[in-house]
TIPA-907809 format. One record per atom (N, C-alpha, C): residue number from 1; residue in one letter; atom name; x, y, z. Coordinates in Angstrom, 1 decimal. Atoms other than C-alpha are relative to their C-alpha. Layout:
# residues N
+-----+------+------+--------+--------+--------+
! pos ! code ! site !     px !     py !     pz !
+-----+------+------+--------+--------+--------+
! NUM !    A !   CA !      X !      Y !      Z !
...
+-----+------+------+--------+--------+--------+
***
This chain:
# residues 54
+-----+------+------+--------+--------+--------+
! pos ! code ! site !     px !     py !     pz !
+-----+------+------+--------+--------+--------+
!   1 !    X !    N !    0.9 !   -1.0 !   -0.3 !
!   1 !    X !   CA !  137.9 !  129.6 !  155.7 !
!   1 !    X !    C !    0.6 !    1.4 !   -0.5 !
!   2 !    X !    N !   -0.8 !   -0.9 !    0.3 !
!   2 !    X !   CA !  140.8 !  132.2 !  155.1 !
!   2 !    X !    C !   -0.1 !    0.1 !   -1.5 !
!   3 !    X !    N !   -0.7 !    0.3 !    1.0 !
!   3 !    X !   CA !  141.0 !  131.3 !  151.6 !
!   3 !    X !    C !   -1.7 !    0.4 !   -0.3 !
!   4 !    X !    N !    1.6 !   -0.4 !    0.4 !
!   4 !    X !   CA !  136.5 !  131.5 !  150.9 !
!   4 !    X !    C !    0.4 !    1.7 !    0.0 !
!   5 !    X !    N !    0.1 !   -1.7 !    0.0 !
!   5 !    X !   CA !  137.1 !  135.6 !  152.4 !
!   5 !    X !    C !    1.1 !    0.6 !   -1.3 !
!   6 !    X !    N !   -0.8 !   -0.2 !    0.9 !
!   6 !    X !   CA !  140.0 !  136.0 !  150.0 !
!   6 !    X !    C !   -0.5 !    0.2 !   -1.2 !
!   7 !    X !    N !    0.6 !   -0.2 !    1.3 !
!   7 !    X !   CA !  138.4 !  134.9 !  146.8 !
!   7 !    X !    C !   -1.3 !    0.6 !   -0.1 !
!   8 !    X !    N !    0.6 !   -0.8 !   -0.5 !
!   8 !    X !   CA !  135.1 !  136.4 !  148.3 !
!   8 !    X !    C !    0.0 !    1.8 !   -0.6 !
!   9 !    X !    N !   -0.6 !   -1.2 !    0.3 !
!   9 !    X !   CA !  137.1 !  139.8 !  148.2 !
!   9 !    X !    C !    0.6 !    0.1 !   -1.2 !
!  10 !    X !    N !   -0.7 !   -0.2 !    1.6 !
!  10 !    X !   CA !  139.1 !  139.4 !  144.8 !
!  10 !    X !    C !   -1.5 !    0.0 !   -1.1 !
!  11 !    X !    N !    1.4 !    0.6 !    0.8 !
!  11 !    X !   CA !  135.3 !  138.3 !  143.4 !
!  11 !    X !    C !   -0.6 !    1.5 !   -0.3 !
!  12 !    X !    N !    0.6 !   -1.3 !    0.2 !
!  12 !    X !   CA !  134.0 !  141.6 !  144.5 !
!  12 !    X !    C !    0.7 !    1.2 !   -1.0 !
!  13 !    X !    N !   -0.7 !   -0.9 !    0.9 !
!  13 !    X !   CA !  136.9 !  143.8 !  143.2 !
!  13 !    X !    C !   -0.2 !    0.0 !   -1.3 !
!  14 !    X !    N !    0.0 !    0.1 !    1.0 !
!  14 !    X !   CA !  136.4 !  142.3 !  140.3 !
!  14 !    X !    C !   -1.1 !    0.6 !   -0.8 !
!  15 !    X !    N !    1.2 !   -0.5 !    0.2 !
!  15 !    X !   CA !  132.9 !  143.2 !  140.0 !
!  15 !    X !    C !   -0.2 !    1.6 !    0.4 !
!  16 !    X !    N !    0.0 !   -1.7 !   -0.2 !
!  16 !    X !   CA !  132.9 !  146.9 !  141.1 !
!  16 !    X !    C !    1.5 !    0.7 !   -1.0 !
!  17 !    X !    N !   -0.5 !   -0.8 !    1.0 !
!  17 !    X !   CA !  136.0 !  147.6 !  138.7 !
!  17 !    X !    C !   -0.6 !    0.6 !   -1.1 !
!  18 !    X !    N !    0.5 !   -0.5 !    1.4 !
!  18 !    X !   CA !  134.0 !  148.4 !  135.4 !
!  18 !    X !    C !   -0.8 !    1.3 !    1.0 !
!  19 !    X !    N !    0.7 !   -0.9 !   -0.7 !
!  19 !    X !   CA !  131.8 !  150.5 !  138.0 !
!  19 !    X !    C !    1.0 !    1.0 !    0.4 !
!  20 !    X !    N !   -0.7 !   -0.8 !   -0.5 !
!  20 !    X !   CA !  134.7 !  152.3 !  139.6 !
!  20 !    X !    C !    0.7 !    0.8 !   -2.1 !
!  21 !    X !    N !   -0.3 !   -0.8 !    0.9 !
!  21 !    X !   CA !  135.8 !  153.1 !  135.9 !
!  21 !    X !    C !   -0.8 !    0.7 !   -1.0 !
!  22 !    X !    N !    1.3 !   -0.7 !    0.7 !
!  22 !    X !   CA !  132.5 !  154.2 !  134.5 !
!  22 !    X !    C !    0.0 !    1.1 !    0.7 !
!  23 !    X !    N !   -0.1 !   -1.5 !   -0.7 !
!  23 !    X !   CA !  132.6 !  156.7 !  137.3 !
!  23 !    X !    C !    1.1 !    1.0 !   -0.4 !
!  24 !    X !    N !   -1.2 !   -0.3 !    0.4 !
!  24 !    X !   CA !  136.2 !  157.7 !  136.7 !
!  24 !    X !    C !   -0.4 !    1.1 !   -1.2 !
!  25 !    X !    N !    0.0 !   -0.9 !    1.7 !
!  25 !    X !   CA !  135.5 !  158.8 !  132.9 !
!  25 !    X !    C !   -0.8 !    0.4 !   -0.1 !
!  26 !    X !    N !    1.0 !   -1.1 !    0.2 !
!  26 !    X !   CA !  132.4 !  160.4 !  133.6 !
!  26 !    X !    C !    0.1 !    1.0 !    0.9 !
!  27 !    X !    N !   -0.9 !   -1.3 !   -0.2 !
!  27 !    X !   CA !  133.7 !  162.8 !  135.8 !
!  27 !    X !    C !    0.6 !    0.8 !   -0.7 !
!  28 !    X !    N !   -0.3 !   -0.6 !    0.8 !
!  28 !    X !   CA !  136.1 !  163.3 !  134.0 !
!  28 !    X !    C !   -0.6 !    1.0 !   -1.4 !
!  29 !    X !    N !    0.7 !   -0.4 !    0.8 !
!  29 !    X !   CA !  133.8 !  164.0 !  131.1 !
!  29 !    X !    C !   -1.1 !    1.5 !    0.0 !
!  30 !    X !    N !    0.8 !   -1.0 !   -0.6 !
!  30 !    X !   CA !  131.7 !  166.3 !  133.1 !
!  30 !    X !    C !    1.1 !    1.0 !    0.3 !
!  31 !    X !    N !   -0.9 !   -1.0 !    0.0 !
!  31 !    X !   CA !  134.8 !  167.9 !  134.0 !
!  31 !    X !    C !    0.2 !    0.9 !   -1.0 !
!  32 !    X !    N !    0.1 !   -0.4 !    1.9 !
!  32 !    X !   CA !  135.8 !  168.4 !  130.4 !
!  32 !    X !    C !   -1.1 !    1.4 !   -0.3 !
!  33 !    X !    N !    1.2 !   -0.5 !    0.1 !
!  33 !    X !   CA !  132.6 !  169.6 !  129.7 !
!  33 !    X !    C !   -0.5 !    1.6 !    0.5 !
!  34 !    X !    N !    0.3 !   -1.2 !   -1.4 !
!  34 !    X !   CA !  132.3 !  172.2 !  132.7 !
!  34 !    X !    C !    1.1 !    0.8 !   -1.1 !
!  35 !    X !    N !   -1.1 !   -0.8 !    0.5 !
!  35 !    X !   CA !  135.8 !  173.6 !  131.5 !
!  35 !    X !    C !    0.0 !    0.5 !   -1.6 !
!  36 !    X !    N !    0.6 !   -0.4 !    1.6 !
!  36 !    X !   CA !  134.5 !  174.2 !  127.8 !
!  36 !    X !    C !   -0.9 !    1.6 !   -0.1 !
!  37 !    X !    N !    1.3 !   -1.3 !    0.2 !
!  37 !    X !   CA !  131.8 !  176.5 !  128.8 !
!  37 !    X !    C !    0.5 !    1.1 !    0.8 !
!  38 !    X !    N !   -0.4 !   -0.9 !   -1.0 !
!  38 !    X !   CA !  134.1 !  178.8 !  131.2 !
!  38 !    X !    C !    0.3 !    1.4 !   -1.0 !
!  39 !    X !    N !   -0.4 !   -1.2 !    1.2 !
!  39 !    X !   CA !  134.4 !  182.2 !  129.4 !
!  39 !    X !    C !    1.0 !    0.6 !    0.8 !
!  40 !    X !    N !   -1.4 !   -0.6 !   -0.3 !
!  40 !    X !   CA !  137.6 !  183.4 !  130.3 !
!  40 !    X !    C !    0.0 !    1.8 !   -0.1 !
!  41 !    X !    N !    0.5 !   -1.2 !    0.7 !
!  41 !    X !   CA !  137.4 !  187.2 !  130.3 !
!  41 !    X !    C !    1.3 !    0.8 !   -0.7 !
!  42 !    X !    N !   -0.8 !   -0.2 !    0.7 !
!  42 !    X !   CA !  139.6 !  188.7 !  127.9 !
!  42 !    X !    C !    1.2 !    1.2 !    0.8 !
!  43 !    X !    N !   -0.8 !   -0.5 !   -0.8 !
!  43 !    X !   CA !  143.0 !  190.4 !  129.4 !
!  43 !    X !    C !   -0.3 !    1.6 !   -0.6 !
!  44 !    X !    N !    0.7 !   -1.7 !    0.5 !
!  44 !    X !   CA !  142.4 !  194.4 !  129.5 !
!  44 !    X !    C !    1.2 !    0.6 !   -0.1 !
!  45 !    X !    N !   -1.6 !   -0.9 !    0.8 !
!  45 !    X !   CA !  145.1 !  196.4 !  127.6 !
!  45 !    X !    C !    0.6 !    1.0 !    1.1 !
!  46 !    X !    N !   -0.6 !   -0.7 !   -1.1 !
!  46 !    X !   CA !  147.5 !  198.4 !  130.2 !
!  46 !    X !    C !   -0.8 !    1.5 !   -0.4 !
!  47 !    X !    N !    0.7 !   -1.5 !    0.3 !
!  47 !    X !   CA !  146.5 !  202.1 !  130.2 !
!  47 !    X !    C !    1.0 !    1.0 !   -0.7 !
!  48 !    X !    N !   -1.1 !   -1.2 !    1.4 !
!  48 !    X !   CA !  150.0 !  203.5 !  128.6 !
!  48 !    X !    C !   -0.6 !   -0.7 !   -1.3 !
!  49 !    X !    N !    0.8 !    0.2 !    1.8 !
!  49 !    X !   CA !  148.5 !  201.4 !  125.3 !
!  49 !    X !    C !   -0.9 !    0.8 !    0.3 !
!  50 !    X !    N !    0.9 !   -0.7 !    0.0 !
!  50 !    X !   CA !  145.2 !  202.8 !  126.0 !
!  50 !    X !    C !    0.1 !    1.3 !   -0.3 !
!  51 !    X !    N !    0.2 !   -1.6 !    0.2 !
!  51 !    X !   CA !  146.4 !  206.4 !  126.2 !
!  51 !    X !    C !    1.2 !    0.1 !   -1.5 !
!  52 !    X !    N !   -0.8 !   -0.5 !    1.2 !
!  52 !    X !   CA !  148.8 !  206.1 !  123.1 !
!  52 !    X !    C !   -1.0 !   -0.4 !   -1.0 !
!  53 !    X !    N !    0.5 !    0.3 !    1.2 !
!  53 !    X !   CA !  146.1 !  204.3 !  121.1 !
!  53 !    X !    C !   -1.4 !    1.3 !   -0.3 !
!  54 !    X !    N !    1.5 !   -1.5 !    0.6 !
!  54 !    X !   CA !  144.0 !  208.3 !  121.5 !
!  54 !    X !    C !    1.3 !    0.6 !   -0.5 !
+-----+------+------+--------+--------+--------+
***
């Protein structure tokens, strides 16, 4: 009986692995994706440049 739940359980894992790594890499992908479109705002020049570049 020990031995049906066992292979039972290994049966499943085996079947929800491709599913757990389809999710995985689409995350990731979305992640990706997100971090592409972030506009960073450009760093703002100190104010002694500023006043030497009048």
């Amino acid at each position: 009986m020990q031995q049906d739940i066992t292979r039972d359980s290994n049966s499943v894992a085996h079947q929800l692995r491709p599913v757990v790594i389809t999710v995985v890499v689409a995350k990731l992908a979305v992640f990706a994706l997100l971090m592409t479109t972030i506009n960073f705002q450009a760093p703002l020049p100190a104010p002694v440049e500023v006043a030497e570049a009048r």
